[in-house]
PQR file with spaces between the fields and no chain letter, atoms N, CA, C, O and H, PARSE charges and radii, in Angstrom:
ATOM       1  N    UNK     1       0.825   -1.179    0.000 -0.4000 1.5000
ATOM       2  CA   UNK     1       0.000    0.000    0.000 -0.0000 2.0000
ATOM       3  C    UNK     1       0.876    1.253    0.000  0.5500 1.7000
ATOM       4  O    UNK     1       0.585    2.238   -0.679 -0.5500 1.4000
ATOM       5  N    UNK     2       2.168    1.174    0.933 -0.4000 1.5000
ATOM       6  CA   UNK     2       2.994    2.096    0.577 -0.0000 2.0000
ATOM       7  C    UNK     2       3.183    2.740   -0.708  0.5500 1.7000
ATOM       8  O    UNK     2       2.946    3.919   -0.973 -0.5500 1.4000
ATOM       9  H    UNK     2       2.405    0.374    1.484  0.4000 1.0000
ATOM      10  N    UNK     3       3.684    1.744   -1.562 -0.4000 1.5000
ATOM      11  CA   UNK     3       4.474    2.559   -2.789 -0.0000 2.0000
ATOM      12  C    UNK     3       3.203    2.794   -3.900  0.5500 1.7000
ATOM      13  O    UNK     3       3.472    3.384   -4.947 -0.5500 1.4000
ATOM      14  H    UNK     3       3.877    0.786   -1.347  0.4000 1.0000
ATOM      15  N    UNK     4       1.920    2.359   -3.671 -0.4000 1.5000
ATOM      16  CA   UNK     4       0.868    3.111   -4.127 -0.0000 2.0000
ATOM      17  C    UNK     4       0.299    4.349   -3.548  0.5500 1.7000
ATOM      18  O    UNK     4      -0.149    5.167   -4.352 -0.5500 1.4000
ATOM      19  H    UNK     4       1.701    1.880   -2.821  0.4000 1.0000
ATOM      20  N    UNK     5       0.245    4.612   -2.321 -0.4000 1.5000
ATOM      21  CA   UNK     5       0.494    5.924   -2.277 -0.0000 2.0000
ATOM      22  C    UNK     5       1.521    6.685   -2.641  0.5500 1.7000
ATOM      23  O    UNK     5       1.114    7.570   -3.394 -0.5500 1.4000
ATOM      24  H    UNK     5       0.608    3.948   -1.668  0.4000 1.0000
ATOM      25  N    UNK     6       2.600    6.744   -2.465 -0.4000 1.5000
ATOM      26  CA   UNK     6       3.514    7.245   -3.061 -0.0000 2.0000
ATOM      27  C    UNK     6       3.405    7.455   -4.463  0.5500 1.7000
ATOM      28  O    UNK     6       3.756    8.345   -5.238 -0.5500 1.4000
ATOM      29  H    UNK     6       2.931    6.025   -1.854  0.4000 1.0000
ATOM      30  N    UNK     7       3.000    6.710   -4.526 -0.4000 1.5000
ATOM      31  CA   UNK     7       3.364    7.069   -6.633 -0.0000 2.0000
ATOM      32  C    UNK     7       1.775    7.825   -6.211  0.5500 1.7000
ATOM      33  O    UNK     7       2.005    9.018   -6.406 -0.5500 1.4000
ATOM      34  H    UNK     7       2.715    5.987   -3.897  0.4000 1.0000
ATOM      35  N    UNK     8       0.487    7.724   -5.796 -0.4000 1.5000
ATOM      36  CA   UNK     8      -0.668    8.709   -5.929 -0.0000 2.0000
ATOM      37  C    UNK     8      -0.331   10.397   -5.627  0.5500 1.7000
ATOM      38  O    UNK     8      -0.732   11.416   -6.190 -0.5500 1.4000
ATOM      39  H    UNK     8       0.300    6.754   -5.638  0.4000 1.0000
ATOM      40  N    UNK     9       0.384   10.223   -4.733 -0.4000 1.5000
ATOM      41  CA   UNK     9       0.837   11.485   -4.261 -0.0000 2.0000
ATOM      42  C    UNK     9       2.192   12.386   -4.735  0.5500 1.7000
ATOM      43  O    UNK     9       2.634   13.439   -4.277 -0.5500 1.4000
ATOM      44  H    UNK     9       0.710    9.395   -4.276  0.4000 1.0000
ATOM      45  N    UNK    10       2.670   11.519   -5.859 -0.4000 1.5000
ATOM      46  CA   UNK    10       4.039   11.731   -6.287 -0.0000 2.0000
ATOM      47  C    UNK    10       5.398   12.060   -5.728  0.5500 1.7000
ATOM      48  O    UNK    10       5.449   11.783   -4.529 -0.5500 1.4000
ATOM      49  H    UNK    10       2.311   10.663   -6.231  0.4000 1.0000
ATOM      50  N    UNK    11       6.180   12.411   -6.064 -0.4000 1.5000
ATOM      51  CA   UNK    11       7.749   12.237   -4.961 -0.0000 2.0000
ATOM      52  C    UNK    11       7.396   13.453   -3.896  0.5500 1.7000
ATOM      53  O    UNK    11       7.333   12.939   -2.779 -0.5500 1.4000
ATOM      54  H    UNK    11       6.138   12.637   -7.037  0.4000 1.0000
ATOM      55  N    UNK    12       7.201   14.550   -3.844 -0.4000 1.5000
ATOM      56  CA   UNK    12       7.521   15.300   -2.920 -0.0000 2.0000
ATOM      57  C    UNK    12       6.194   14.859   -1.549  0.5500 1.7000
ATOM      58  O    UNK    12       6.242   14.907   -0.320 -0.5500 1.4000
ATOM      59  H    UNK    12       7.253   14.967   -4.751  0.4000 1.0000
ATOM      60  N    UNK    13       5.426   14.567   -2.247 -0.4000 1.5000
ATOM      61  CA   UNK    13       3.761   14.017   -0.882 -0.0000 2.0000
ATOM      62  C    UNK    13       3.135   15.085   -1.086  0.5500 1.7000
ATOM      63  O    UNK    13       3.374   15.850   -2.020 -0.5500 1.4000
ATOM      64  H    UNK    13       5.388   14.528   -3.245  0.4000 1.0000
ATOM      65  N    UNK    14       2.433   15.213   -0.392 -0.4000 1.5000
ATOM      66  CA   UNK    14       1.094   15.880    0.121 -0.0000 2.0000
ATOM      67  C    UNK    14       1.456   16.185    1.722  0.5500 1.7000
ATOM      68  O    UNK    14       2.358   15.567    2.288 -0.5500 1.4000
ATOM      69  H    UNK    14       2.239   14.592    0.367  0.4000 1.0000
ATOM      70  N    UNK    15       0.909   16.881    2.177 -0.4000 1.5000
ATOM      71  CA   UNK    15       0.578   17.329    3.739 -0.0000 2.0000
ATOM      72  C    UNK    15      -0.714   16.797    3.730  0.5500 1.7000
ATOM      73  O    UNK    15      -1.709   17.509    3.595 -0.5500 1.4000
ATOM      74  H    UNK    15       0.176   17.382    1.717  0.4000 1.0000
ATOM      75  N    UNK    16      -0.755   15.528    3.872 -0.4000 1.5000
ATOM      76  CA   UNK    16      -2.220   15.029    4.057 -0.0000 2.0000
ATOM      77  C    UNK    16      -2.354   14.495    5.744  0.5500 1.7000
ATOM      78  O    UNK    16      -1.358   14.125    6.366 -0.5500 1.4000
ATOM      79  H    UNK    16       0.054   14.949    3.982  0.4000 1.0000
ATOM      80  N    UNK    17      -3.299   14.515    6.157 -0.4000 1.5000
ATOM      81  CA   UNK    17      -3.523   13.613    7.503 -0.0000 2.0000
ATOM      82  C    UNK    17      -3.264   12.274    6.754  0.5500 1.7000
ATOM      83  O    UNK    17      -3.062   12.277    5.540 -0.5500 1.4000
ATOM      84  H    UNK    17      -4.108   14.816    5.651  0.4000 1.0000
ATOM      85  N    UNK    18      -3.274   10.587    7.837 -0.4000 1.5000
ATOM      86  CA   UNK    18      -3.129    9.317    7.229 -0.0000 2.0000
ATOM      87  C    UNK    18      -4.515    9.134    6.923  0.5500 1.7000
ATOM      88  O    UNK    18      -4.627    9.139    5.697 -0.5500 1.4000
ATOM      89  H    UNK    18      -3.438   10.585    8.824  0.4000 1.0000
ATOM      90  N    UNK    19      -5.510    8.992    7.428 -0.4000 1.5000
ATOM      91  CA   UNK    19      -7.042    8.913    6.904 -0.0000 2.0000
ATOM      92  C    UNK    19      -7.324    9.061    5.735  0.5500 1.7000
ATOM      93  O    UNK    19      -8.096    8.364    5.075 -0.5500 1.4000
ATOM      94  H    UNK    19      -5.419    8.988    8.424  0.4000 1.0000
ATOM      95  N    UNK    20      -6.394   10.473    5.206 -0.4000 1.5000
ATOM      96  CA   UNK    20      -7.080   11.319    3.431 -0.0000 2.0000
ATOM      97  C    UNK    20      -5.789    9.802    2.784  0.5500 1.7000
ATOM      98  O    UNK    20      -5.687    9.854    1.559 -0.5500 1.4000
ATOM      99  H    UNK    20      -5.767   11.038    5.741  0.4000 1.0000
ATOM     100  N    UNK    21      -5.392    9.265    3.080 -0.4000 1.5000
ATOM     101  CA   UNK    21      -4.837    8.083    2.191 -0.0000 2.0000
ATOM     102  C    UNK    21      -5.299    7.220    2.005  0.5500 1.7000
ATOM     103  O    UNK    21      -5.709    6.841    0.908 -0.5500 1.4000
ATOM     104  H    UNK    21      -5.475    9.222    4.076  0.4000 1.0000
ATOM     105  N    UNK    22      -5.374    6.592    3.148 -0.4000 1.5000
ATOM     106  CA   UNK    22      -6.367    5.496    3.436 -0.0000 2.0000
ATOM     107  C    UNK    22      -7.625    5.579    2.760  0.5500 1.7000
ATOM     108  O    UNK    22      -8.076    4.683    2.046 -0.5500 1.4000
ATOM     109  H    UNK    22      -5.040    6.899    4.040  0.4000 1.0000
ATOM     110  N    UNK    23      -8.109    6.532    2.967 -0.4000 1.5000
ATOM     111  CA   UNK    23      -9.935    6.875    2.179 -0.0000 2.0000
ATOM     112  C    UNK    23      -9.202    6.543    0.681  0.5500 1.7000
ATOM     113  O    UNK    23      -9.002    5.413    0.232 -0.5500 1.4000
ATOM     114  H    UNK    23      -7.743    7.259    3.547  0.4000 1.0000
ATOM     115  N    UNK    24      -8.902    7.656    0.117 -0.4000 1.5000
ATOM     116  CA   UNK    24      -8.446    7.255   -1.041 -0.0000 2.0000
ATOM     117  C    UNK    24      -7.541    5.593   -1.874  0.5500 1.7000
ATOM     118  O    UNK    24      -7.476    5.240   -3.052 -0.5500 1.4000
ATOM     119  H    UNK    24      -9.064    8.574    0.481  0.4000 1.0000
ATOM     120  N    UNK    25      -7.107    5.090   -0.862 -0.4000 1.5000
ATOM     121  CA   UNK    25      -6.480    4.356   -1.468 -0.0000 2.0000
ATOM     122  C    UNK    25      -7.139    2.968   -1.501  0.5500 1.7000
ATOM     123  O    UNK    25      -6.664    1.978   -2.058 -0.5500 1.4000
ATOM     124  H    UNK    25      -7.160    5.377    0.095  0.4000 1.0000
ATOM     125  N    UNK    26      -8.892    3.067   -0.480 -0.4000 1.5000
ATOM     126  CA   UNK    26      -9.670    1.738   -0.212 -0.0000 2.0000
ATOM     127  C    UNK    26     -10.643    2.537   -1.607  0.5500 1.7000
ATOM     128  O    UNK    26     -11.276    1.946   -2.482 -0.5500 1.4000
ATOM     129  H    UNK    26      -9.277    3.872   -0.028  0.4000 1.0000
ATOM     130  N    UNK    27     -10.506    3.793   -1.450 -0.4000 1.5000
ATOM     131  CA   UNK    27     -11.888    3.743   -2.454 -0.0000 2.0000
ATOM     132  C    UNK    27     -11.472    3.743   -4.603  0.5500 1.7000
ATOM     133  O    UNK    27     -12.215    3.836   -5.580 -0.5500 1.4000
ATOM     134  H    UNK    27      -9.991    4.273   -0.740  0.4000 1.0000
ATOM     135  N    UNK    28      -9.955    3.589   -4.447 -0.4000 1.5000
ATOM     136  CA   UNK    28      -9.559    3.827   -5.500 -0.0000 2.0000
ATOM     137  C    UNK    28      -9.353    1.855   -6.052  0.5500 1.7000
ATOM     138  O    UNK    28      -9.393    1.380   -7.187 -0.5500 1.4000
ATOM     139  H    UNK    28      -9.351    3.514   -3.653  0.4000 1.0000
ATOM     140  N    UNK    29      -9.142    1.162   -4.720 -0.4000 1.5000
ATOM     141  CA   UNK    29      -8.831   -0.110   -4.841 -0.0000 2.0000
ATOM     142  C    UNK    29     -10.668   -0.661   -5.281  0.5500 1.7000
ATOM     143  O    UNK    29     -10.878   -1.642   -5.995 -0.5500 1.4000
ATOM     144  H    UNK    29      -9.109    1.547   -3.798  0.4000 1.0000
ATOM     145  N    UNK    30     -11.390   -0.108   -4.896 -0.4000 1.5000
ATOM     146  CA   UNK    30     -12.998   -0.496   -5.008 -0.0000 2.0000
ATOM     147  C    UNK    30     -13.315   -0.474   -6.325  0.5500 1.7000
ATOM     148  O    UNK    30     -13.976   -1.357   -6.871 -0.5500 1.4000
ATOM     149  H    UNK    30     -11.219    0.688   -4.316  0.4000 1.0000
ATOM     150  N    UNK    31     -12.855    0.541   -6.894 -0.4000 1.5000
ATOM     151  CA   UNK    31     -13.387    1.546   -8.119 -0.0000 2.0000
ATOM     152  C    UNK    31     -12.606    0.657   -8.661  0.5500 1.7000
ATOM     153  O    UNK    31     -13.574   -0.056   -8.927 -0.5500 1.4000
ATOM     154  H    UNK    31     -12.318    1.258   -6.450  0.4000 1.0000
ATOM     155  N    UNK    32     -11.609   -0.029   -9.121 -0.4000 1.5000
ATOM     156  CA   UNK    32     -10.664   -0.998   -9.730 -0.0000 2.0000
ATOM     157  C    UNK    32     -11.450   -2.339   -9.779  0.5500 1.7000
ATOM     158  O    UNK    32     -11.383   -3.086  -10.755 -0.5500 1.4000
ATOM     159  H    UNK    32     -10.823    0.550   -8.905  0.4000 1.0000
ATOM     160  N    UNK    33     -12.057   -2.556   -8.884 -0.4000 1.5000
ATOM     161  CA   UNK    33     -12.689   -3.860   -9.198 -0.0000 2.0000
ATOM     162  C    UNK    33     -12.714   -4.809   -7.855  0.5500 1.7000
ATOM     163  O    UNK    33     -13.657   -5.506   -7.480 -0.5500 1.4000
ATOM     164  H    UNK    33     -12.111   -1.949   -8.091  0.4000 1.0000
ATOM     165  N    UNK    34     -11.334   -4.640   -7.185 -0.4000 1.5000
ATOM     166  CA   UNK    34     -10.877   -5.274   -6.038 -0.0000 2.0000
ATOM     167  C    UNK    34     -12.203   -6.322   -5.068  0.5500 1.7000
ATOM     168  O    UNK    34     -13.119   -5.848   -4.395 -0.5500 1.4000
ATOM     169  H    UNK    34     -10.568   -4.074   -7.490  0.4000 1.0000
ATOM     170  N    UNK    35     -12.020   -7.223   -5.203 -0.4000 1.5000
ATOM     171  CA   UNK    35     -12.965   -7.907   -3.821 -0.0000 2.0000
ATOM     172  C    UNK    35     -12.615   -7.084   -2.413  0.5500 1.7000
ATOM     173  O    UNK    35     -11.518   -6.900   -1.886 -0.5500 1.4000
ATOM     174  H    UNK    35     -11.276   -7.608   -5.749  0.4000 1.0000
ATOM     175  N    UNK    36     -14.223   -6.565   -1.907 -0.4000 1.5000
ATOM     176  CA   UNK    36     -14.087   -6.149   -1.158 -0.0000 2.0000
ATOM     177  C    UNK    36     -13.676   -6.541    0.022  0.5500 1.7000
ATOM     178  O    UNK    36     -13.544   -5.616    0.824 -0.5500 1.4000
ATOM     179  H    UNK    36     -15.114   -6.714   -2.336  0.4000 1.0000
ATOM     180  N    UNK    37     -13.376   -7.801    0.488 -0.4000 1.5000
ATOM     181  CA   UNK    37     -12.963   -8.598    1.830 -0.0000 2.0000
ATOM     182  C    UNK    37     -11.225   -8.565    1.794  0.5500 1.7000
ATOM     183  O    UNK    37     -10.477   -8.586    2.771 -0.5500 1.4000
ATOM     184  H    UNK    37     -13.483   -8.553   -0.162  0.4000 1.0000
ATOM     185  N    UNK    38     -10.741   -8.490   -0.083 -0.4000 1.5000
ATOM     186  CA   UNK    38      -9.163   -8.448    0.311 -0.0000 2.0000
ATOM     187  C    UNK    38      -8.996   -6.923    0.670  0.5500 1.7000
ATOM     188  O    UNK    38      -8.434   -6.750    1.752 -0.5500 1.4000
ATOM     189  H    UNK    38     -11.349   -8.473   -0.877  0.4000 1.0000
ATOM     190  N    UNK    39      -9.375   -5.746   -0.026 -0.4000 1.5000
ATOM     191  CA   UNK    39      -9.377   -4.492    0.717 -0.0000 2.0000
ATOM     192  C    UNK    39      -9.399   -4.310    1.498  0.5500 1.7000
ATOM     193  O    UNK    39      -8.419   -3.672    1.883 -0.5500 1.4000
ATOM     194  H    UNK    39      -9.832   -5.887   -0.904  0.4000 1.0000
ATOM     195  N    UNK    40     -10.548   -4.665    2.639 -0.4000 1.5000
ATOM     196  CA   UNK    40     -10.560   -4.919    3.574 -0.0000 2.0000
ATOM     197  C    UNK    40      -9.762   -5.283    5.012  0.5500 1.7000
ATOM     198  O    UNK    40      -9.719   -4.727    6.109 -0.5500 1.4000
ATOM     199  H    UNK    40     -11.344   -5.183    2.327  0.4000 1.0000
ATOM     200  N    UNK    41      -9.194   -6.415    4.489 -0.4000 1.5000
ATOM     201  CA   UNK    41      -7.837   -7.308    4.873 -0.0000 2.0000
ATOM     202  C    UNK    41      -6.258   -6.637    4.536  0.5500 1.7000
ATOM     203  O    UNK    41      -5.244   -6.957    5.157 -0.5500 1.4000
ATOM     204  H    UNK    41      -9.229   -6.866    3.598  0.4000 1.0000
ATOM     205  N    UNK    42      -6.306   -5.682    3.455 -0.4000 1.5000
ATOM     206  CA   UNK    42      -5.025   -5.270    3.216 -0.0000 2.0000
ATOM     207  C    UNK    42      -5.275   -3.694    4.198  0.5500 1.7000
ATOM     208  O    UNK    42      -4.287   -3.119    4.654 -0.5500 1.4000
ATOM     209  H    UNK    42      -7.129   -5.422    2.951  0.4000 1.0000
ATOM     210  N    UNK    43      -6.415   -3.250    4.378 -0.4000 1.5000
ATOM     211  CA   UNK    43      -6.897   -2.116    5.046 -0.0000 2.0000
ATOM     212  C    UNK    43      -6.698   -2.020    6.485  0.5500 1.7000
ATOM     213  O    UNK    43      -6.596   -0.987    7.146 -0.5500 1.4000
ATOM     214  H    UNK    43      -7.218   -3.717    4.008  0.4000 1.0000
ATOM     215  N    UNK    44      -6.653   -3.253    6.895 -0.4000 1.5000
ATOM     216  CA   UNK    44      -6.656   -3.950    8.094 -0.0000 2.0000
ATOM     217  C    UNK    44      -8.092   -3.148    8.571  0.5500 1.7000
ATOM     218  O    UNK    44      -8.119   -1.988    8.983 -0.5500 1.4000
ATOM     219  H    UNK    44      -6.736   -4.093    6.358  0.4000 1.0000
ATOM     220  N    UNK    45      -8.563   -3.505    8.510 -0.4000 1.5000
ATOM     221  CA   UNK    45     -10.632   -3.060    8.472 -0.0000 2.0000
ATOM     222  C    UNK    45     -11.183   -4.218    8.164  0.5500 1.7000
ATOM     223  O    UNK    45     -10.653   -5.319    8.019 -0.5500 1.4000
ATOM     224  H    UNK    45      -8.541   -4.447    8.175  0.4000 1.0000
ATOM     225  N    UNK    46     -12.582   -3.802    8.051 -0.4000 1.5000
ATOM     226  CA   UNK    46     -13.772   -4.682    8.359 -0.0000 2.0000
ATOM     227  C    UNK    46     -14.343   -4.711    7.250  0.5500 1.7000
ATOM     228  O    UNK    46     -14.306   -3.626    6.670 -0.5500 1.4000
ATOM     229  H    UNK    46     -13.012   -2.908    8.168  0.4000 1.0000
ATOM     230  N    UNK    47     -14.969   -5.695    6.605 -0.4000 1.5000
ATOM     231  CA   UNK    47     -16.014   -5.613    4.953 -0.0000 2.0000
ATOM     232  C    UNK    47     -16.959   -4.508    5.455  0.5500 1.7000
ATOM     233  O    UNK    47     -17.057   -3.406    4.916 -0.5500 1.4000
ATOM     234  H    UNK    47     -14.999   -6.576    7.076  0.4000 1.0000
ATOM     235  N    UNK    48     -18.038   -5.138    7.164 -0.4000 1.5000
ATOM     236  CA   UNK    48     -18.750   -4.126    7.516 -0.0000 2.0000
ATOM     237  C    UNK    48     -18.030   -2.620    7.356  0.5500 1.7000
ATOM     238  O    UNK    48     -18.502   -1.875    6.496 -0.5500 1.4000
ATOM     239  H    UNK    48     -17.958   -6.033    7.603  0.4000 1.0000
ATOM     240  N    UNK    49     -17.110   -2.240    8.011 -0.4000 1.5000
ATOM     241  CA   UNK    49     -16.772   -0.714    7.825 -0.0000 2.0000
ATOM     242  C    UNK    49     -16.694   -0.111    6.049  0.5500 1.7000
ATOM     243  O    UNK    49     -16.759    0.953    5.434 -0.5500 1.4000
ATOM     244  H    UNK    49     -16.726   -2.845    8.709  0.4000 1.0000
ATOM     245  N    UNK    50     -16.526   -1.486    5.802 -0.4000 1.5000
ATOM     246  CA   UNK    50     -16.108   -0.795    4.461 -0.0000 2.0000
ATOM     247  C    UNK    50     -17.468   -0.353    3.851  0.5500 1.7000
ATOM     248  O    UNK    50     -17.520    0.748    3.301 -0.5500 1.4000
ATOM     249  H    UNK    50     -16.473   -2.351    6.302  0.4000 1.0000
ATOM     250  N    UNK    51     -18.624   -1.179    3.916 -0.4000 1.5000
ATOM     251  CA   UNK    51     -19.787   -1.105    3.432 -0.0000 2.0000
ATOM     252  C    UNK    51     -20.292    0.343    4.214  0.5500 1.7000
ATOM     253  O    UNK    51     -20.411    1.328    3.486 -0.5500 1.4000
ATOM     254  H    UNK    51     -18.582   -2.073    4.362  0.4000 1.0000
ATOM     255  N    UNK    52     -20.472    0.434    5.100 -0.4000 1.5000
ATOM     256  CA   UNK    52     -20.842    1.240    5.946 -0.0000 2.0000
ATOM     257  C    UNK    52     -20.161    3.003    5.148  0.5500 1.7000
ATOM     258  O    UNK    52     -20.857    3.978    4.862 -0.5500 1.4000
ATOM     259  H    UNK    52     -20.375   -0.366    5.692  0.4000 1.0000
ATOM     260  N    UNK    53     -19.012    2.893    5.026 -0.4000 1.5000
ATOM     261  CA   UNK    53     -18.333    3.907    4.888 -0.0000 2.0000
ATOM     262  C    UNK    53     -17.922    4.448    2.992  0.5500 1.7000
ATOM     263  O    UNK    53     -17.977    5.462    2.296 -0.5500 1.4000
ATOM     264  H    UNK    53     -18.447    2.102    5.259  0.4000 1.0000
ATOM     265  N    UNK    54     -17.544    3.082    2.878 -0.4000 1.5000
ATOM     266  CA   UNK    54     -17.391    3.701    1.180 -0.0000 2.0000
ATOM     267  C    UNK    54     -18.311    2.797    0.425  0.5500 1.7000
ATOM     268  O    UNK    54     -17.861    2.636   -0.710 -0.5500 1.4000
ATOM     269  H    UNK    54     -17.499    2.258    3.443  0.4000 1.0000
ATOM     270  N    UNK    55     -19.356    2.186    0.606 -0.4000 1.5000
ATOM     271  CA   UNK    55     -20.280    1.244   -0.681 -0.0000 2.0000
ATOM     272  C    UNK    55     -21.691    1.998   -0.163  0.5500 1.7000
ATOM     273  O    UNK    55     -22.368    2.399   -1.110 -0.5500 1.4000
ATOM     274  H    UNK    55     -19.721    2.317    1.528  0.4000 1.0000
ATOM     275  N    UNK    56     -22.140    2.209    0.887 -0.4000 1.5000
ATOM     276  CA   UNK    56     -23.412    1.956    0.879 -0.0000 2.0000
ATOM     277  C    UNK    56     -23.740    3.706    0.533  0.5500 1.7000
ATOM     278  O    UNK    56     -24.786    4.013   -0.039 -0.5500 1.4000
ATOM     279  H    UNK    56     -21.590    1.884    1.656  0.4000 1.0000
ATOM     280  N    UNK    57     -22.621    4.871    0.996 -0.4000 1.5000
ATOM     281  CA   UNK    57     -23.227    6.168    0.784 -0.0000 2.0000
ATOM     282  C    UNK    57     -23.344    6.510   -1.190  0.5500 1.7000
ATOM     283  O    UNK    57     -23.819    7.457   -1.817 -0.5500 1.4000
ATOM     284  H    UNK    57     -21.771    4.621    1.461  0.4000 1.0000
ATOM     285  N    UNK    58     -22.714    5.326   -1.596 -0.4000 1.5000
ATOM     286  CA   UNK    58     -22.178    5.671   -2.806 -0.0000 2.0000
ATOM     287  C    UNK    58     -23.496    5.062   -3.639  0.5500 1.7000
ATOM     288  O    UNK    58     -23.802    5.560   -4.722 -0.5500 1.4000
ATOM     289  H    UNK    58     -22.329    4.557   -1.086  0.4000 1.0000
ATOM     290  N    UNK    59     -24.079    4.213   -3.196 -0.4000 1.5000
ATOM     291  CA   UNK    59     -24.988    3.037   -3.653 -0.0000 2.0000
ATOM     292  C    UNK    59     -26.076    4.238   -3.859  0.5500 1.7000
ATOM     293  O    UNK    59     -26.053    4.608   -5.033 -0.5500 1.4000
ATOM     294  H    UNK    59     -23.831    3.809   -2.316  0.4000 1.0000
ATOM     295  N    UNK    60     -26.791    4.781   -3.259 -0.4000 1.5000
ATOM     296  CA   UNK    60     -27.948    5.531   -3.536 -0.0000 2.0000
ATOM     297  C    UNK    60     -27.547    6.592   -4.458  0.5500 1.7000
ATOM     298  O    UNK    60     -28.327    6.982   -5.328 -0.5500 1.4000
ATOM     299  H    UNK    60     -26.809    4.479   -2.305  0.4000 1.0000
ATOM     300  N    UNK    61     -26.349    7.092   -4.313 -0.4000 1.5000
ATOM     301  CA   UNK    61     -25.853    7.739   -5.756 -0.0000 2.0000
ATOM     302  C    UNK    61     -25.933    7.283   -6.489  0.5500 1.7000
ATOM     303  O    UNK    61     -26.770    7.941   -7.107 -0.5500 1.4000
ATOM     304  H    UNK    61     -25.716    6.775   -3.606  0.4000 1.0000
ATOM     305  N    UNK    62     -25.597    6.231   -7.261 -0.4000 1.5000
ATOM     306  CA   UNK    62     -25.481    5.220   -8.094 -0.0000 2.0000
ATOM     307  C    UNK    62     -27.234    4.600   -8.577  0.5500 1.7000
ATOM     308  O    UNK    62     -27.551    4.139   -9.673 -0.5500 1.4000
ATOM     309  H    UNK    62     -24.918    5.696   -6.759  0.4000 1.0000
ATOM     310  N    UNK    63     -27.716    4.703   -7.920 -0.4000 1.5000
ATOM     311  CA   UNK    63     -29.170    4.232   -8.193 -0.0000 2.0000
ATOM     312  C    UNK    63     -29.655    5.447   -9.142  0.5500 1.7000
ATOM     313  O    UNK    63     -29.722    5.553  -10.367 -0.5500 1.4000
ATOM     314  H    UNK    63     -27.459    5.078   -7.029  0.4000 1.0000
ATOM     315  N    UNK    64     -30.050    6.559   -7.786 -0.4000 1.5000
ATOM     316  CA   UNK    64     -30.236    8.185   -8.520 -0.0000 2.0000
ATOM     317  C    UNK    64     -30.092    8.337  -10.010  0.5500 1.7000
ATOM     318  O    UNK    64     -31.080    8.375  -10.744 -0.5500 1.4000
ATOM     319  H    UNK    64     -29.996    6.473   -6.791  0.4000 1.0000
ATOM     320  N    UNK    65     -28.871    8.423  -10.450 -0.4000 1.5000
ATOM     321  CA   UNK    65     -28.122    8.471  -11.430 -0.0000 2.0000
ATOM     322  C    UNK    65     -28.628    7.443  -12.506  0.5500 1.7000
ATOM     323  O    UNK    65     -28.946    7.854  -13.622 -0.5500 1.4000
ATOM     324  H    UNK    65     -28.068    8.392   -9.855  0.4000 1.0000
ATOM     325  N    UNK    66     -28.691    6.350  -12.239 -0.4000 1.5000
ATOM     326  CA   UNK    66     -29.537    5.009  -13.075 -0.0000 2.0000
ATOM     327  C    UNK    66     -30.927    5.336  -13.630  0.5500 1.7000
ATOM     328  O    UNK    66     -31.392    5.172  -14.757 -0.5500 1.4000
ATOM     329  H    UNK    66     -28.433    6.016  -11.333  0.4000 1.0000
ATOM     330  N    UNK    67     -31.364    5.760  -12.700 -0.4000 1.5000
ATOM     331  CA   UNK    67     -32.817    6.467  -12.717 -0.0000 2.0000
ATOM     332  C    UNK    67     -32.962    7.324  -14.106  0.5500 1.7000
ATOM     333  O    UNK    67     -33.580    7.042  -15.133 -0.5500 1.4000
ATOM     334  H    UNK    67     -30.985    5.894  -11.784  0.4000 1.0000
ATOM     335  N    UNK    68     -32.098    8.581  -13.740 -0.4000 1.5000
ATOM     336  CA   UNK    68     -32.129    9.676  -14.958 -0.0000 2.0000
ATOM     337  C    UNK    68     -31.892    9.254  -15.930  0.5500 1.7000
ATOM     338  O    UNK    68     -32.378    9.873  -16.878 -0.5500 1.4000
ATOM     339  H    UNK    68     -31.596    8.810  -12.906  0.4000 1.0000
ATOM     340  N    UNK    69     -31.110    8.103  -16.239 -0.4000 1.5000
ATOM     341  CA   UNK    69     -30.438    7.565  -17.492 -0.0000 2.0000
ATOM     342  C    UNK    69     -32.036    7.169  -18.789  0.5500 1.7000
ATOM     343  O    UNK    69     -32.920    6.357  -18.516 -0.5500 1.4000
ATOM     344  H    UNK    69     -30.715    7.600  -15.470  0.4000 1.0000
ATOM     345  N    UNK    70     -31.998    7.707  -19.639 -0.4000 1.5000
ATOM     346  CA   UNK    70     -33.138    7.690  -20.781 -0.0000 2.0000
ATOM     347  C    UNK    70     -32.738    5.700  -21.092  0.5500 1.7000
ATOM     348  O    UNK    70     -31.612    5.228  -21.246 -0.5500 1.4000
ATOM     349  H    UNK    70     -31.280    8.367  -19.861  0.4000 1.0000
ATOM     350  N    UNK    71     -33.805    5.079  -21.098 -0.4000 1.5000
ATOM     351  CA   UNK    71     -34.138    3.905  -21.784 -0.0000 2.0000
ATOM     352  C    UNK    71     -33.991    3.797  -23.078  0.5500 1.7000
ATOM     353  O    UNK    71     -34.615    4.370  -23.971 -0.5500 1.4000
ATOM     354  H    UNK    71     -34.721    5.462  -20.974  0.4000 1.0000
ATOM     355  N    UNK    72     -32.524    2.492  -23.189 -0.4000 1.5000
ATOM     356  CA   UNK    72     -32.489    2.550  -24.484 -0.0000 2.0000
ATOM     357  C    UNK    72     -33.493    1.495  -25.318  0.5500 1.7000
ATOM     358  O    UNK    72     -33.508    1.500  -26.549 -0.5500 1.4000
ATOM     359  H    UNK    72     -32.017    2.027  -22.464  0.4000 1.0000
C-alpha cells in the first residue's frame, strides 16, 4: 500500500492527515474492481466498515443516477 500511495501522491507528498490516504487508497482499490474482503484485509478493516463507509453512501448515488439515465 505504501508505494501506491507514493506514486498517488508523487515524490515530494502531500501534507495530508493518514485517513485522506487510506480513504483514497480503499476507495480507488474499489473503483478498480478489487474484492471487497481483500481491501478490507489489506486495510486492516472490516467488509462491515467498508460497506458502511465507502459502498453503501455511494450506492444511492449510483441508483439516482440510473434512474435519470433515458431507456435505451
Amino acid at each position: 500500500m505504501h508505494e501506491f500511495l507514493k506514486h498517488m501522491v508523487g515524490s515530494k507528498g502531500a501534507d495530508l492527515p493518514s485517513p485522506v490516504y487510506l480513504y483514497l487508497w480503499i476507495t480507488t482499490m474499489l473503483n478498480e474492481g478489487i474484492e471487497m474482503s481483500t481491501v478490507a484485509y489489506l486495510a486492516e478493516t472490516s467488509v462491515r466498515m467498508i460497506m458502511k463507509y465507502y459502498y453503501e453512501p455511494h450506492s444511492a448515488d449510483r441508483a439516482r443516477a440510473s434512474e435519470m439515465l433515458p431507456a435505451f
